[in-house]
C-alpha positions in Angstrom: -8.6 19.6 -41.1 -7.2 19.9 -44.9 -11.2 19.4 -45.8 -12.0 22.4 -44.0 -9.5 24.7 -45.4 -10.2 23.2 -49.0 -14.4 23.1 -48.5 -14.1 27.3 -46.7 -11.0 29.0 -49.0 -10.8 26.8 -52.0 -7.0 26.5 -50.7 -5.6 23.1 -50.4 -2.0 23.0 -49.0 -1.9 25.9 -46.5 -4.4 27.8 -43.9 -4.8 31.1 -45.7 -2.5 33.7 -43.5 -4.9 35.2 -40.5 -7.4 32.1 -40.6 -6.9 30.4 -37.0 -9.1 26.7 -36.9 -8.7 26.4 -33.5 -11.3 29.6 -33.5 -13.8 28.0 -35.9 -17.0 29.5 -36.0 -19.9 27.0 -35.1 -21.4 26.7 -38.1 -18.2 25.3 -39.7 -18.8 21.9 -37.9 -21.1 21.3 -40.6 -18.3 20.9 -43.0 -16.5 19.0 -40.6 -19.4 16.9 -39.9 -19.8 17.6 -36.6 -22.7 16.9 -34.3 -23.3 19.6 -32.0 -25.0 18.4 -29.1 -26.2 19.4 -25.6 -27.6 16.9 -22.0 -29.1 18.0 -19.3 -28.6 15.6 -16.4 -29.6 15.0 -12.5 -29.8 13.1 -9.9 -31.6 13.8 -6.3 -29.4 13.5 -2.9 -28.8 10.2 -1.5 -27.4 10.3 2.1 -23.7 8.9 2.2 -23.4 8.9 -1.6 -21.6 10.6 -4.5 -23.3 11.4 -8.2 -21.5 9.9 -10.8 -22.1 10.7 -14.5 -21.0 9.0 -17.2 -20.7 10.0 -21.3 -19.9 7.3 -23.3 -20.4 6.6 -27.6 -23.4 3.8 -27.8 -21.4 0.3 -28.4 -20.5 0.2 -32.1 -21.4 3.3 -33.5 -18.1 4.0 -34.2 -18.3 7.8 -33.0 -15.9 10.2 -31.3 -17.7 12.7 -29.0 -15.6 16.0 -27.4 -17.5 17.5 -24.6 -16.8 21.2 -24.4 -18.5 22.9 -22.0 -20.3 22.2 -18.6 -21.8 23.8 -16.1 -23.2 22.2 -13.2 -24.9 23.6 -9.6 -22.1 21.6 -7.5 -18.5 21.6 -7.5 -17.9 18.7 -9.8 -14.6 16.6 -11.2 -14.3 16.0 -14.7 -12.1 12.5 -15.7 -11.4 10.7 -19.0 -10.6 7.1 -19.2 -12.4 5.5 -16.1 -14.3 2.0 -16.2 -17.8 2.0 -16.8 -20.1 2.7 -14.1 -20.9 -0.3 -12.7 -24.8 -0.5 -12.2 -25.4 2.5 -14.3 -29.2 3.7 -14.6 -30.1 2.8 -18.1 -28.5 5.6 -20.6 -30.0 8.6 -22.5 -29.0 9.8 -25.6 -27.8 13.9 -25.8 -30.1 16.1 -27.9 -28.1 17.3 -31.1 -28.7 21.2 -31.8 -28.7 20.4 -35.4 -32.1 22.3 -36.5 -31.3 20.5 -39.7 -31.7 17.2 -38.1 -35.7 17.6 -36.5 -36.7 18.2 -33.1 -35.4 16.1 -30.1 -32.9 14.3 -32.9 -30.6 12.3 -30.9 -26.6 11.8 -31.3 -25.0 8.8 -30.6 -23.4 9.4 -27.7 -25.0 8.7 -24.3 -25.2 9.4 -20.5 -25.7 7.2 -17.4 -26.3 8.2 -13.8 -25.0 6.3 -10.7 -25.2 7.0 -7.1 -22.3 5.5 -5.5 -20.6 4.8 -1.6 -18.6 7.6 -0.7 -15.6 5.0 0.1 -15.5 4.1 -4.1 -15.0 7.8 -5.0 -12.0 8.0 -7.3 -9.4 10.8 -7.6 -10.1 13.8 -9.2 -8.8 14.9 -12.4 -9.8 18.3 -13.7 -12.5 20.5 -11.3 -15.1 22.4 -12.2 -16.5 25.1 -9.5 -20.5 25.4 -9.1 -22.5 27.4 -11.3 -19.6 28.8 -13.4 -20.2 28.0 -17.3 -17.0 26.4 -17.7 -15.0 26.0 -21.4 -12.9 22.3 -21.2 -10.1 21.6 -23.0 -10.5 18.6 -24.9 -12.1 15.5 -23.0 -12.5 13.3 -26.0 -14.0 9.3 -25.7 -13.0 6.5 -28.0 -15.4 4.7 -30.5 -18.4 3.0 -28.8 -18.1 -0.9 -28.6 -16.6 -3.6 -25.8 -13.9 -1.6 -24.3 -14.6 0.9 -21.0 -11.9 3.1 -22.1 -12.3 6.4 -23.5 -15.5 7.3 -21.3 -15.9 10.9 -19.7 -16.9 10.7 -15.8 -18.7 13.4 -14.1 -18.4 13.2 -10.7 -19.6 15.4 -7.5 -16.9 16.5 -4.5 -19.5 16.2 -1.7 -22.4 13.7 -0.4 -25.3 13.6 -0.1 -26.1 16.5 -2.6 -28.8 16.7 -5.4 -27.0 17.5 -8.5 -28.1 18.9 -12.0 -25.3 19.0 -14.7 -25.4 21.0 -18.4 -23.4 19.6 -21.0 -22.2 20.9 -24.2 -19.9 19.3 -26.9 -20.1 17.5 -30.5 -19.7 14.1 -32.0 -18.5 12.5 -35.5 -17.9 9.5 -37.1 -14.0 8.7 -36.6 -12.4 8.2 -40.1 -10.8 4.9 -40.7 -7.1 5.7 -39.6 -8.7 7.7 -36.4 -10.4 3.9 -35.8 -7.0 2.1 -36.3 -5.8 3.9 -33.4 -8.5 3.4 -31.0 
């Protein structure tokens, strides 16, 4: 964060007094190399069986995404840490909404969609009510690479429901003592 009060005020010690990061303006995640990136994702009904979504870094790319924002047309639970989804449809990449970058330029970080047994639902963790633009705090996944950990599962709270989800966060490449503790 030093960088960005250095790179913005020139200052290199302290956050000039009135300056608040947390209330960065979006443009700043240039300077803090930030990705800004949004997904738009789906799946149809399926009698007896829950949507699952899954974010997750590609393996090795050594990125941290933070999704932000979602909004989805079903009540949907929001969970960090969880296992891979087993049998995943093969993943998409999220569209960065870097201008800079060219159209349709993709991040990193990817999503998979599953269709799972209403028995294997796991708890819930944070929920997000239907068709309600919704700020997150932090939901933050590791580096990509052979671990499951650090993945962000969307999931829906009823069966048999046709699901769309929108997505809205950032990735960046962790620095080297960010990586140490991964």
């Amino acid at each position: 964060m030093r960088e960005v009060v250095t790179v913005v005020f020139g200052a290199e010690e302290i956050t000039p007094p009135g300056i608040i990061l947390e209330a960065d303006r979006p443009e700043w995640s240039l300077v803090k190399r930030e990705r800004l990136w949004v997904l738009r994702i789906g799946l149809g009904a399926l009698a007896a069986n829950f949507n699952k979504f899954l974010l997750q870094p590609t393996q090795g790319s050594e990125a941290i995404s933070v999704l932000t924002h979602i909004l989805s047309d079903q009540d949907t639970f929001v969970g960090i840490g969880e296992a891979v989804v087993p049998s995943a449809a093969a993943g998409s990449f999220v569209v960065l909404r870097d201008g800079r970058r060219g159209l349709n330029a993709r991040g990193v970080t990817r999503s998979f969609t599953k269709q799972e047994v209403a028995l294997t639902n796991s708890d819930s963790h944070l929920l997000v009510k239907a068709n309600i633009f919704t700020a997150l705090p932090p939901f933050i996944t590791s580096k990509g690479g052979p671990s499951n950990e650090g993945v962000i599962l969307i999931e829906s709270t009823a069966v048999n429901l046709a699901q769309n989800v929108y997505l809205a966060g950032y990735e960046r490449i962790a620095r080297k003592e960010e990586l140490a503790d991964l």
